[in-house]
C-alpha positions, -999 to 999 in steps of 0.1 A, spaced: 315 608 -20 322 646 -27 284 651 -34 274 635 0 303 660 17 289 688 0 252 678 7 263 676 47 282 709 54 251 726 32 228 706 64 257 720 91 253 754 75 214 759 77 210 742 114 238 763 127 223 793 110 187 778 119 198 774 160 216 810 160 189 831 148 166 818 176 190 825 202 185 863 199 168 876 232 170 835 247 160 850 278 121 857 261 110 877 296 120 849 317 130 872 344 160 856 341 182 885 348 164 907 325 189 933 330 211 911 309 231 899 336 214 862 341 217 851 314 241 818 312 251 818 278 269 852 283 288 832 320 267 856 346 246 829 364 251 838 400 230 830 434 217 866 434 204 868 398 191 830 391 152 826 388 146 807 423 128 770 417 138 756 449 97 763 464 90 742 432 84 702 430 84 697 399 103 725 386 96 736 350 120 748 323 108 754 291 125 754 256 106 777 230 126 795 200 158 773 203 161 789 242 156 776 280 136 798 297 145 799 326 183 795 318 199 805 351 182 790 381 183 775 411 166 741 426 164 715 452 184 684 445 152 664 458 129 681 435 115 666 399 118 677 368 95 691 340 108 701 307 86 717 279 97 713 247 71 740 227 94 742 195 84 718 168 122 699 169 138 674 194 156 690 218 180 672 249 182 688 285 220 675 296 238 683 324 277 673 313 290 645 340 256 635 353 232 610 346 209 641 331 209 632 295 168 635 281 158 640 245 123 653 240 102 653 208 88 686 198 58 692 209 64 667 243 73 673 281 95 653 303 87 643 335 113 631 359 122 619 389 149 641 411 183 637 398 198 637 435 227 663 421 251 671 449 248 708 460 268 727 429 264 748 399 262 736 365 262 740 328 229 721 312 228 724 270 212 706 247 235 685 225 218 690 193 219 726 192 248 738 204 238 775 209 212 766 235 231 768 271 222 778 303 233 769 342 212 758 374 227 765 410 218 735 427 208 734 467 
């Protein structure tokens, strides 16, 4: 029993350690606020600095390096969804309270339908790795 404890915080340890270190510079050129200032993980998602979508059906987000790129954006309630999962891991796109709960192998894409989210702004992470965050400003 202490052997499978020990064994499982030494896992805990390298993914947190393993999610972390890709988080530096999450933003990868996204445009994203690239003054610093979009990003969602530091809380500065706003109208003015979000990477607009809302021309886009489907609109894409990407995750490469343990990031979302974009991760502060806005979109059209109506519109679909594409998610690229480039990293080599599975990965989840949730939005917390929503019916948006995907997992995506690494390597796959998601396609989806519109999520009909009321006009808002919300927090979308991924579940498994806790460091990737980020917010869309629904329209």
């Amino acid at each position: 029993m202490r052997r499978m404890l020990f064994v499982l915080m030494v896992v805990v340890a390298i993914t947190g350690a393993a999610c972390s270190s890709g988080d530096d510079g999450g933003n990868g050129g996204s445009g994203a606020g690239s003054d610093g200032g979009g990003s969602a993980a530091e809380g500065g998602c706003t109208a003015d600095n979000a990477v607009d979508l809302t021309g886009d059906d489907p609109f894409t987000v990407t995750i490469q390096d343990f990031a979302f790129t974009p991760d502060c954006f806005s979109a059209k309630s109506a519109s679909s969804i594409t998610v690229e999962n480039k990293d080599g891991v599975t990965h989840t796109f949730t939005i917390d309270g929503t019916q948006v709960d995907v997992s995506i192998d690494g390597g796959q894409t998601f396609n989806g339908e519109p999520a009909g989210l009321a006009p808002g702004t919300y927090p979308f992470r991924c579940t498994i790795h806790s460091t990737m965050t980020g917010t869309v400003i629904v329209s």
